[in-house]
N, C-alpha and C positions, 0 to 999 in steps of 0.2 A: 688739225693735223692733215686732214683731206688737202687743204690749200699749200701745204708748204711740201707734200708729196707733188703736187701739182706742179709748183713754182720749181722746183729742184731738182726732178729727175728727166731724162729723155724718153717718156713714157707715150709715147707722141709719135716716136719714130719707126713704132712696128705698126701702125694707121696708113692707112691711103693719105697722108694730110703731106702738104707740098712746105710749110712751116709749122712754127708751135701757135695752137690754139693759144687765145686770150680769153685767161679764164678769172671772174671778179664776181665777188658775192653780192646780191642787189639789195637794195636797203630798202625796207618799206616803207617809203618816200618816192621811192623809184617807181609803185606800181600806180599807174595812174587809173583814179577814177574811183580808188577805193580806201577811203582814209577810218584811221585807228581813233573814234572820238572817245575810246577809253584813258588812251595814251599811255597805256601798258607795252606797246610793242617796241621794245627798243633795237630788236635786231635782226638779224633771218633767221631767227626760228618758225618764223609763221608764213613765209613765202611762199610755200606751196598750195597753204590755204588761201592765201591772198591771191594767187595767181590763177586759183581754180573760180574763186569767187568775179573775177576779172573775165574769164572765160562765158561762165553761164551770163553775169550782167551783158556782157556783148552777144550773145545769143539771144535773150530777152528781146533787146534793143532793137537789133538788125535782126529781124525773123526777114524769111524771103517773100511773105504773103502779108498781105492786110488784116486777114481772117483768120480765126482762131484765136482762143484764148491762152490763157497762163499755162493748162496745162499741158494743152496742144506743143508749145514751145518747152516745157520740160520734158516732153515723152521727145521729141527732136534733140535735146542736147542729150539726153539721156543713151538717144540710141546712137551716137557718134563712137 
């Protein structure tokens, strides 16, 4: 329903926005770097988890230092 509110009304127009946003649901296929080896997931219901999961792995990944461990790097995403 969300989506077809979106696509159909001028909801947009009381925004600072100079056109209509482009707005499309992403498919978890789309989130790169984190795959479903259940294969349970068939649609966006799990995208915010997938997207959180995507966040901390790239915090992991790209820490700004050499040093420190795992939790060093969790108390840092943690306190973002």
């Amino acid at each position: 329903m969300l989506m077809e509110r979106l696509e159909g009304e001028d909801w947009y127009r009381s925004l600072p926005l100079t056109r209509r946003p482009i707005v499309h649901l992403i498919r978890p296929e789309q989130v790169v770097g984190i795959h479903d080896d259940t294969g349970k997931i068939k649609d966006h219901t799990y995208i915010t988890a997938m997207g959180l999961l995507r966040v901390g792995l790239d915090t992991l990944q790209f820490s700004g230092s050499e040093t420190g461990g795992i939790r060093e790097k969790l108390d840092r995403m943690l306190s973002v």
